[in-house]
C-alpha positions as CSV (number, residue, x, y, z in Angstrom):
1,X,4.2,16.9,-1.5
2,X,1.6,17.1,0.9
3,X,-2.0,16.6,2.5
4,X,-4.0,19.7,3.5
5,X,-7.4,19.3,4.8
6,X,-11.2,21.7,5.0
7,X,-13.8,20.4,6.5
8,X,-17.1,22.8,6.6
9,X,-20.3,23.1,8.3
10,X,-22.7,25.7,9.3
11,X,-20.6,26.5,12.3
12,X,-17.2,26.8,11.1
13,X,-14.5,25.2,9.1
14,X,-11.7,23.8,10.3
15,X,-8.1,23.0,8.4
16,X,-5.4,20.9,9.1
17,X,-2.0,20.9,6.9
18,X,1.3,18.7,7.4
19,X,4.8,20.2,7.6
20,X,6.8,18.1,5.5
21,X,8.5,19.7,2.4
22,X,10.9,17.5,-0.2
23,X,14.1,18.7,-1.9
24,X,14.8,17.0,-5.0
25,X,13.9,13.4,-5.2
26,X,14.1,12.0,-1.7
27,X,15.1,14.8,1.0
28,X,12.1,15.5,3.0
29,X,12.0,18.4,5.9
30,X,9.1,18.1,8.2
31,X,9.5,22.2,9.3
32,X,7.2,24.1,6.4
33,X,4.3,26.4,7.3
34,X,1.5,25.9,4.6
35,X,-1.4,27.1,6.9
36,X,-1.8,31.5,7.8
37,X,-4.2,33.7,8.9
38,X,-4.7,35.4,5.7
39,X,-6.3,38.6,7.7
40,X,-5.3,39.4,11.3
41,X,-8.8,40.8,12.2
42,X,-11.1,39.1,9.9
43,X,-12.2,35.3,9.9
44,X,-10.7,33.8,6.5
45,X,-7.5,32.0,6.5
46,X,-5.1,30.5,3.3
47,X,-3.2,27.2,2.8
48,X,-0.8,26.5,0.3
49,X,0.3,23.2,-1.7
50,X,2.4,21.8,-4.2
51,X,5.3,24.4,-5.2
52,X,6.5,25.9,-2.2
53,X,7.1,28.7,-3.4
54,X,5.6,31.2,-6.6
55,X,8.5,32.4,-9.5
56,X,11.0,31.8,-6.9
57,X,9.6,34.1,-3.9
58,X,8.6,31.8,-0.9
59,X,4.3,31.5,-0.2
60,X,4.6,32.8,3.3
61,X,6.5,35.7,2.2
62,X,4.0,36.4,-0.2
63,X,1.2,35.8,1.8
64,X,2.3,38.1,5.0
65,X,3.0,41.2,2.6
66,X,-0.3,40.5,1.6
67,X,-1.4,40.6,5.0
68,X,0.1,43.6,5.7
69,X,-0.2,45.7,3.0
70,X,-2.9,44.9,0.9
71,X,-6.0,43.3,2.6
72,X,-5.3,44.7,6.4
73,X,-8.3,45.0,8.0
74,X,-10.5,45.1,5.4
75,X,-13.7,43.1,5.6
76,X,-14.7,41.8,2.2
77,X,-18.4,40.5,1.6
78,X,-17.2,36.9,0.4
79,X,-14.6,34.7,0.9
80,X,-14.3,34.2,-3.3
81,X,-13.8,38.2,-3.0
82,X,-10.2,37.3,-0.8
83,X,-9.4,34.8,-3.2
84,X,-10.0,37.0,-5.7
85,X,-7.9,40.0,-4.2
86,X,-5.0,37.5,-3.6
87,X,-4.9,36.0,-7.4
88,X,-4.7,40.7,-8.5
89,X,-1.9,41.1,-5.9
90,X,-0.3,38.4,-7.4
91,X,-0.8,39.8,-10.7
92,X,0.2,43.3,-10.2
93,X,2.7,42.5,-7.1
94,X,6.2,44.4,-7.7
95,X,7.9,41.7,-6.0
96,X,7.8,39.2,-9.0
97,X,11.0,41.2,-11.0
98,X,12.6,40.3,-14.3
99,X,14.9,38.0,-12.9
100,X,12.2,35.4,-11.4
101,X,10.5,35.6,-14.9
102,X,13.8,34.7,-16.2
103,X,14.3,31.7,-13.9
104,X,10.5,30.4,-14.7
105,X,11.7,30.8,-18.3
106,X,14.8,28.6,-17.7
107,X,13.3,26.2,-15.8
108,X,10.3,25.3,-18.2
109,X,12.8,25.5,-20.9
110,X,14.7,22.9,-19.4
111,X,11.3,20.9,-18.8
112,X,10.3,20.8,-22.0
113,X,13.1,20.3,-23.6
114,X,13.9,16.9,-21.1
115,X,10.2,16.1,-22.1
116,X,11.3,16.0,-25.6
117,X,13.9,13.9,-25.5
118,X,12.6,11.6,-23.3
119,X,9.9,11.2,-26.4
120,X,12.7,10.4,-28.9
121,X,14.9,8.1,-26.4
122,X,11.0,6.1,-26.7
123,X,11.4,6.2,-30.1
124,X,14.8,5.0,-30.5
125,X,13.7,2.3,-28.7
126,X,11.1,1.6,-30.1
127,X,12.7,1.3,-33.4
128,X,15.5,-1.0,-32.3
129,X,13.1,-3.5,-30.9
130,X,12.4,-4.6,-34.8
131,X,15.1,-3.3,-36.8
132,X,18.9,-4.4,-35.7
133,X,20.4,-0.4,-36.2
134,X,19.4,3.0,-36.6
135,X,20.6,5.6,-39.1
136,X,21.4,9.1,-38.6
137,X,19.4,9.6,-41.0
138,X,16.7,8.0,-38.9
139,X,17.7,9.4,-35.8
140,X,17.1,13.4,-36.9
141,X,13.8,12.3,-38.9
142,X,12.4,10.8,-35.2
143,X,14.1,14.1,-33.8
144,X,12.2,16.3,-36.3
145,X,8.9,14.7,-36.3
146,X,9.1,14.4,-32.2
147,X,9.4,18.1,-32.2
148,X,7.0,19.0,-34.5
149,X,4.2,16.7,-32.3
150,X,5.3,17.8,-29.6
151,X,4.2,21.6,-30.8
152,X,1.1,20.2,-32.3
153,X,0.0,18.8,-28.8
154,X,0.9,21.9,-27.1
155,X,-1.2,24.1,-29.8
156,X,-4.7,22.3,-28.6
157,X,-4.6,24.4,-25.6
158,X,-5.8,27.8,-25.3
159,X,-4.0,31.0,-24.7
160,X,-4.3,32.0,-20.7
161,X,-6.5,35.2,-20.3
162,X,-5.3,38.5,-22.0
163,X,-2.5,36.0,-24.1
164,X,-2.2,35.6,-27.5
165,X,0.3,34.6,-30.8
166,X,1.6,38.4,-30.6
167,X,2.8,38.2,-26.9
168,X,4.2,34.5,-27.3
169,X,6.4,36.2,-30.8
170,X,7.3,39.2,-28.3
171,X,8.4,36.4,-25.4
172,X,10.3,34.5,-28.1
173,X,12.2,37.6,-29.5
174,X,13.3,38.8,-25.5
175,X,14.2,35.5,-24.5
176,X,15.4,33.5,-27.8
177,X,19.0,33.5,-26.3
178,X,18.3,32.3,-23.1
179,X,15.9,29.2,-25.0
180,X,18.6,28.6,-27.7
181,X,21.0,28.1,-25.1
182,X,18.9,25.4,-23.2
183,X,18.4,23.7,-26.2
184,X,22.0,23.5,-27.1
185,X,22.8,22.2,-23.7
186,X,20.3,19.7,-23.1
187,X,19.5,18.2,-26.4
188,X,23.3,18.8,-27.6
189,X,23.6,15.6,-28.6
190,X,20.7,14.8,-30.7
191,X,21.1,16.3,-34.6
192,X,18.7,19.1,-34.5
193,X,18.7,21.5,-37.1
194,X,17.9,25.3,-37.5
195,X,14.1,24.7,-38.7
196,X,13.9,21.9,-35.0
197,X,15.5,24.7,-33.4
198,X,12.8,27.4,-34.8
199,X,9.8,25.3,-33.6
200,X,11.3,24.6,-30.3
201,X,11.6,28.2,-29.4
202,X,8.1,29.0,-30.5
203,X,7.2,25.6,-28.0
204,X,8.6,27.0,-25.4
205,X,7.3,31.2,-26.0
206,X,3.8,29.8,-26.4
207,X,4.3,27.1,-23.4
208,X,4.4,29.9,-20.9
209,X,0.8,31.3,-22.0
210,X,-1.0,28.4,-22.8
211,X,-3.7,26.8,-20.4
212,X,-1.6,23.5,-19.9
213,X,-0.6,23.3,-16.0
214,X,3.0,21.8,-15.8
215,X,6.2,22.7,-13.9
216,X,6.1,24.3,-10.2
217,X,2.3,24.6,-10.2
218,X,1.0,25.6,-6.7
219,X,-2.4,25.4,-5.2
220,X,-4.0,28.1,-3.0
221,X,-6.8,27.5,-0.4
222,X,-8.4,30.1,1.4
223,X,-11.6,29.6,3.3
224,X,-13.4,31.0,6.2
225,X,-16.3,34.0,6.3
226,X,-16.7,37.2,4.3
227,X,-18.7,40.2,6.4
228,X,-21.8,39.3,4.2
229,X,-21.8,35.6,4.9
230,X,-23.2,33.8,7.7
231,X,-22.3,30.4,6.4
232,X,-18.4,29.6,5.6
233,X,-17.0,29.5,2.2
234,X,-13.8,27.7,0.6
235,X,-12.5,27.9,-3.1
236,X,-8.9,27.3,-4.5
237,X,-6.8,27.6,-7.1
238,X,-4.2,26.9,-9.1
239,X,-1.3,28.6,-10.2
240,X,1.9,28.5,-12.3
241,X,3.5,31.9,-13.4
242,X,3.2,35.3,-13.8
243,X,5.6,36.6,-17.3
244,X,4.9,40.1,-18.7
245,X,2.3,40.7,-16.3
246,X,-0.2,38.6,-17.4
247,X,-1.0,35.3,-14.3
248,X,-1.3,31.6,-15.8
249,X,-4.0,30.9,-13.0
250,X,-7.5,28.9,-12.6
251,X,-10.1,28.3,-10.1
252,X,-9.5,24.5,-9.4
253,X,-12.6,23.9,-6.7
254,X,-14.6,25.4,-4.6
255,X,-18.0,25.3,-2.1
256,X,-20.3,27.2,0.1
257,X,-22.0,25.9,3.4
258,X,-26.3,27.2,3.0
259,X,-29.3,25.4,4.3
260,X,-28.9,22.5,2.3
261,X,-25.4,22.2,1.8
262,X,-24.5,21.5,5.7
263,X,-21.0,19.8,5.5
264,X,-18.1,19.8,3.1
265,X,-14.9,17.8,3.4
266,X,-12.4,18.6,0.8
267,X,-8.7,17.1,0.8
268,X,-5.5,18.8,-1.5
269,X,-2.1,17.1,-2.8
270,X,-2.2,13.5,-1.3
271,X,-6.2,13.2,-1.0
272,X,-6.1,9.3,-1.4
273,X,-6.3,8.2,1.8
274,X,-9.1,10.6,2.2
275,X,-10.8,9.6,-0.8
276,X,-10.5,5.9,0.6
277,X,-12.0,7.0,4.1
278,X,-14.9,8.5,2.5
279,X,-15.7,6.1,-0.6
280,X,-14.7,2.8,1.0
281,X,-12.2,2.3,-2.0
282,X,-8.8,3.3,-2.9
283,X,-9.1,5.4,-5.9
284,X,-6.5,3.6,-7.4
285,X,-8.1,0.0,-7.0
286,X,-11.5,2.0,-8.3
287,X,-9.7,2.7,-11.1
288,X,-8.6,-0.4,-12.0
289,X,-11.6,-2.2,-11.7
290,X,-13.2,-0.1,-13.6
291,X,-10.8,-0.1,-16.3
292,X,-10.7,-3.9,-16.2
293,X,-14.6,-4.2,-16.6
294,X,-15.0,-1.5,-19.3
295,X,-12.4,-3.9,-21.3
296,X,-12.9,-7.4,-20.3
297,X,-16.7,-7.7,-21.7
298,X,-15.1,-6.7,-24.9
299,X,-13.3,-10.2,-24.9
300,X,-16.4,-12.1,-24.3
301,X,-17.7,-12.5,-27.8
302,X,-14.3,-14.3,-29.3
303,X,-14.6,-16.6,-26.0
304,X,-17.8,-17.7,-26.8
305,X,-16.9,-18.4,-30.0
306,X,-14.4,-20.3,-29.2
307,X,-16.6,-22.3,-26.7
308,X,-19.2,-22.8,-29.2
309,X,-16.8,-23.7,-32.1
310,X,-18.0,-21.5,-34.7
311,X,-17.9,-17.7,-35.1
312,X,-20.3,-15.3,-33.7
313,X,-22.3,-13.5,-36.3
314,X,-22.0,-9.6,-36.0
315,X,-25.4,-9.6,-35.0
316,X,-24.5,-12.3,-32.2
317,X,-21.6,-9.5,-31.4
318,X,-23.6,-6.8,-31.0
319,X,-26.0,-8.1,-28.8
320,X,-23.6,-9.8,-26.1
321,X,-21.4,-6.8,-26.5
322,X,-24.5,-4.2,-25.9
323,X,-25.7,-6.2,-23.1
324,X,-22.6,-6.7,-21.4
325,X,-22.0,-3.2,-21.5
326,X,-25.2,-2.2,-19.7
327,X,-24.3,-4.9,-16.9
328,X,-20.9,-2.5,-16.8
329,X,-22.9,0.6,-16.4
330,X,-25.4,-0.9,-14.1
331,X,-23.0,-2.1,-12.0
332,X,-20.9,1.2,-11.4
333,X,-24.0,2.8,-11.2
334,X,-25.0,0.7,-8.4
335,X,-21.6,0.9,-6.4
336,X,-21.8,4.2,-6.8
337,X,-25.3,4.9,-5.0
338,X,-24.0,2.1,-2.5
339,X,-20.9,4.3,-1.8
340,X,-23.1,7.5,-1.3
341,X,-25.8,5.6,1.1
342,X,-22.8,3.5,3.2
343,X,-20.1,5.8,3.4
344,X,-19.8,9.0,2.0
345,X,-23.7,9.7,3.6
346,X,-23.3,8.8,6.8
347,X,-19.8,10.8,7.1
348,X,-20.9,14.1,6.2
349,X,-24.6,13.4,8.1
350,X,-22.1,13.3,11.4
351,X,-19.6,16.4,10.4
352,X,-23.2,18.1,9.8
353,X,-23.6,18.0,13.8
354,X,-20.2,17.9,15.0
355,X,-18.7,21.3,17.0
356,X,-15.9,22.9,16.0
357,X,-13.5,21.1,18.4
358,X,-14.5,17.6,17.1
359,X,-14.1,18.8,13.6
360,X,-10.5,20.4,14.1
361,X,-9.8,16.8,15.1
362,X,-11.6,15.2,12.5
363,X,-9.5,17.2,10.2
364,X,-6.0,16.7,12.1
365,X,-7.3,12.6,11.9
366,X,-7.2,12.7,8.2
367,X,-3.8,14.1,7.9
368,X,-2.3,12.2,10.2
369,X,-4.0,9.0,8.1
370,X,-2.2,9.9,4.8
371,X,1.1,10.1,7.2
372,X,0.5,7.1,8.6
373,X,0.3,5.5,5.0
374,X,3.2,7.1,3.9
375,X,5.5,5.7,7.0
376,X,4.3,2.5,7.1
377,X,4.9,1.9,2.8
378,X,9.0,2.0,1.1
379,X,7.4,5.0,-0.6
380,X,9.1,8.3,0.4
381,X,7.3,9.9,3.4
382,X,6.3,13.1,1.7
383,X,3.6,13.9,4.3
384,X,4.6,14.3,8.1
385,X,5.8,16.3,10.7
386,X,3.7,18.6,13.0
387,X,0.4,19.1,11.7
388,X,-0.7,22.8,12.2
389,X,-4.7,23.0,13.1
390,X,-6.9,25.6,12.8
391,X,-10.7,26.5,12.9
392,X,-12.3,29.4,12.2
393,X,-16.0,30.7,13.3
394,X,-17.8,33.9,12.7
395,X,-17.6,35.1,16.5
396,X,-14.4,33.9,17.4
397,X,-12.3,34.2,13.8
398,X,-9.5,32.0,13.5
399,X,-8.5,29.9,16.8
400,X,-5.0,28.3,16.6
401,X,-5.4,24.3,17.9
402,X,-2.4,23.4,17.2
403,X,0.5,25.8,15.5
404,X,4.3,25.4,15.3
405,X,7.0,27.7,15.5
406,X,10.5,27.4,14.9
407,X,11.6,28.9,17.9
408,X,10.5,28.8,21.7
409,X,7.9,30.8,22.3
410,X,8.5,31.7,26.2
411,X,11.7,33.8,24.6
412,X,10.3,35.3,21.9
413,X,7.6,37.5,23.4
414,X,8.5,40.4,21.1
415,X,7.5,38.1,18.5
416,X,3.9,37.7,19.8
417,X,3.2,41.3,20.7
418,X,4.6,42.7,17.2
419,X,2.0,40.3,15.6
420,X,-0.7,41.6,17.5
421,X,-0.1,45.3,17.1
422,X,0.4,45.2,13.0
């Protein structure tokens, strides 16, 4: 994981991203580049987030050939147009071979296939808990109708642009080998038969081009100035795969600094402490009490019943029910506006005003606050390390703050030379 920072205003944007990267459930290395210059002449820069790296080939590989070969000096007339230049390279790149579409394959095979029986272990279970055994019998029913959900659920998304029933049967017929084998190894003990077997293939063909996000999903950040704009601009995406050149991707957010939209502050991967900094509530505890309220008034007719000793009528019901409900509403509606007018207000009134160097450290501040969080909990400390800092401004381009490299500089001239001839 991670916590990546933008903060916008009509001077600049400045970003901030941790270093820390985990392997498997608990390693974590604190040495990961997630920030780059996404032009070496022009004022836009990209952070990345989530999977560290896209069908196998790392992010910073992918975004220096970029560099190099595709955008160079080019000066685009929006940042959106970057952003949309990166998401084609990815689409067309010839670095993305057969064998990483293969691995992708294997890999969300293996997913899904875990997901499933994960499903059916619930059902088991949940079987057991009143009857005192289970049947086979019982057992490949559970498997059979598990499978067959689990293909319904996955049908109510749609296909991923330029994807249809004819490309997932074409996936299906290259790779049924590959999928038949993963199924036989992980669900190997579970009696699935040759019609579970048929529905699990076409689940996992049709997962790879539906609009459902799972897996190694990254997200992509690039913000700073195109030649036409005067004001900065940030948008982001999403991404999972590309297989027989077609690129599961979406725009996830995005926003433009103008006369009336002055400041911006947008937080990626681990945005809680963020959100809580803003808001003046953990999103979780928002959540909750929300939740609570939108359930407890529900409750209030049977107690008055019981305090009044007789039964409500449903007309009784439906007017303390329909009251307490607009109390809910009126409530949230109320902490909301007092969220926006105490906290989220004033913030963004000062990043409005604030230079460049104050909002480099505004945004550094924030990281280092989700950090912070994660040291001081038993949770693992999934954001940490250096934190590379960077603003960029229409004049100036992108200005380094604070940057790491995993070597000494003061022997590595070459290094810095060779980056500032190509």
């Amino acid at each position: 994981m991670t916590a990546e920072i933008v903060i916008l205003n009509q001077l600049g944007v400045a970003l901030a991203a941790d270093s820390a990267v985990t392997i498997g459930q608990s390693k974590v290395y604190n040495t990961a580049n997630k920030l780059f210059a996404l032009s070496k002449s022009q004022p836009v820069a990209i952070m990345v987030y989530g999977g560290a790296s896209f069908m196998g080939i790392p992010w910073e590989t992918l975004v220096k050939v970029f560099r190099r070969k595709i955008v160079k000096d080019q000066a685009l007339p929006k940042v959106k147009d970057y952003g949309e230049a990166f998401v084609e390279f990815l689409r067309s790149t010839p670095l993305v071979g057969s064998d990483h579409e293969e691995k992708f394959i294997r890999d969300i095979c293996v997913y899904i296939h875990q997901k499933i029986i994960e499903e059916i272990t619930k059902r088991i279970a949940s079987h057991l808990r009143t009857q005192p055994r289970i049947s086979a019998k019982q057992v490949k029913a559970i498997t059979r109708q598990t499978v067959v959900d689990a293909y319904e659920e996955w049908e109510k998304s749609e296909w991923i642009e330029g994807a249809n029933e004819k490309t997932a049967r074409s996936a299906a017929k290259k790779y049924r080998k590959l999928i038949v084998a993963i199924g036989s190894a992980v669900m190997e003990k579970l009696p699935t038969t040759k019609i579970d077997q048929a529905v699990l293939i076409k689940i996992c063909s049709e997962a790879i081009f539906r609009k459902r996000f799972l897996g190694a999903t990254s997200g992509i950040v690039i913000a700073g100035f195109g030649e036409d704009q005067i004001y900065p601009e940030m948008v982001s995406y999403m991404v999972v795969s590309r297989v027989a050149g077609l690129l599961k991707v979406r725009v996830d957010t995005g926003a433009t600094i103008n006369v009336k939209n002055r400041a911006v502050i947008r937080a990626f991967a681990q945005r809680e402490m963020v959100y809580t900094f803003m808001e003046g509530i953990d999103p979780n505890l928002q959540r909750v009490t929300s939740s609570y309220l939108q359930t407890a008034h529900k409750e209030v007719p049977g107690q008055l019943a019981s305090v009044f000793g007789r039964p409500l009528t449903q007309a009784e019901t439906d007017g303390v029910s329909q009251s307490l409900a607009k109390l809910v509403t009126d409530y949230e509606k109320r902490l909301k506006t007092l969220r926006a007018r105490s906290f989220v207000g004033p913030v963004i009134d000062a990043v409005c005003a604030l230079p460049l160097g104050e909002l480099a450290v505004m945004a550094e501040t924030l990281v280092n606050l989700t950090s912070f969080k994660r040291k001081m909990t038993l949770t693992t400390e999934s954001v940490g390390g250096p934190i590379d800092v960077a603003v960029i401004s229409k004049g100036d381009g992108l200005v380094w703050i604070k940057r790491k490299h995993y070597f000494q500089a003061d022997l590595n001239k070459q290094y810095f030379d060779h980056f500032s001839r190509t």
